[in-house]
C-alpha positions in Angstrom: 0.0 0.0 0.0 1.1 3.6 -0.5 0.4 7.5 0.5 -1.8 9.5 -2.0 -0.7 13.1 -2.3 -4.0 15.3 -2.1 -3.6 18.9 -3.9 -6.7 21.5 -2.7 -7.4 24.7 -3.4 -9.2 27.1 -1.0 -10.4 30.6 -0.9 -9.8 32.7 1.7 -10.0 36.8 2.5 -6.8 38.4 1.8 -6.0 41.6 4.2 -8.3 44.1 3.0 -8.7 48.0 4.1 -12.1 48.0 4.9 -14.5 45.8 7.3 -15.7 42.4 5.8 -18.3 40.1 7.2 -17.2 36.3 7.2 -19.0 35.1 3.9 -18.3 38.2 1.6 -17.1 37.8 -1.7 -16.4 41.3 -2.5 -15.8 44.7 -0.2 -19.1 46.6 0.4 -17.8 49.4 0.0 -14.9 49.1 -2.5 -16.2 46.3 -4.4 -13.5 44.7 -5.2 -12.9 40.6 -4.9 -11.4 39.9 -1.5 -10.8 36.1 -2.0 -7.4 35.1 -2.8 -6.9 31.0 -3.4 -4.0 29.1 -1.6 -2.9 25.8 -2.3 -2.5 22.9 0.6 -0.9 19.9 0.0 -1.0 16.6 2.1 -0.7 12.8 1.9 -3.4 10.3 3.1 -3.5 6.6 3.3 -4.5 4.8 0.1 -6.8 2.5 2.2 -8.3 4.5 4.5 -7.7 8.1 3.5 -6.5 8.9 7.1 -3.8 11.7 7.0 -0.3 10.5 6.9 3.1 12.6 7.2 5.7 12.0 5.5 7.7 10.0 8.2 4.9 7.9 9.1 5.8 4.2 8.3 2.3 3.1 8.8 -0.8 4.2 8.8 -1.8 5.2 12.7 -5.6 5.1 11.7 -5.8 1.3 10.0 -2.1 0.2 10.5 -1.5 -0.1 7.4 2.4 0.3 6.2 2.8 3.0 4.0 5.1 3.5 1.2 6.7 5.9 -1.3 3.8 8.4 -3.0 1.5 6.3 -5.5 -0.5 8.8 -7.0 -1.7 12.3 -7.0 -5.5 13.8 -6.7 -6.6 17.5 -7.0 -9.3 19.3 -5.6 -10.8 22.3 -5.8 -12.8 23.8 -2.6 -13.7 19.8 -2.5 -14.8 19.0 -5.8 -12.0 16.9 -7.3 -10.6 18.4 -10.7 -8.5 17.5 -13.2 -3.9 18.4 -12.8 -4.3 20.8 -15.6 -7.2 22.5 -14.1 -4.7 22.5 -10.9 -1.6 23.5 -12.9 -3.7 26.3 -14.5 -5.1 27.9 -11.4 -1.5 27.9 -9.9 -0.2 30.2 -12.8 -2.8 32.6 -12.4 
């Protein structure tokens, strides 16, 4: 069995000068867009999609042993996506 690297991006507020509510998109009173995306990498187990670091020799959730990196998935805000679409929204 093997670790899964999981790519996701989220969007979160970036500093902005004027007051924002939790779930604004844009400023009220600028309106301009206050999300910026960030990128979040980790590894989970193949079997049981428990998180794994990178020392971990097995899996502490299913005790599984772990190995090198077998594959790669990407998500966006959950919804799983393809590396291009990934690749793409890291160049912007």
């Amino acid at each position: 069995m093997a670790k899964i690297k999981l790519n996701n991006i989220f969007l979160r507020p970036k500093k902005h000068a004027h007051k924002l509510e939790e779930r604004d998109t844009f400023c009220r009173t600028c309106g301009e867009f206050i999300l910026e995306g960030i990128c979040f990498y980790n590894n989970v187990c193949e079997v049981c999609r428990y998180t794994i670091e990178d020392s971990d020799k097995y899996c502490a959730n299913c005790g599984i042993l772990t190995g090198e990196i077998s594959g790669e998935e990407f998500y966006d805000k959950g919804k799983k996506i393809t590396k291009s679409e990934f690749t793409t929204f890291k160049k912007l």
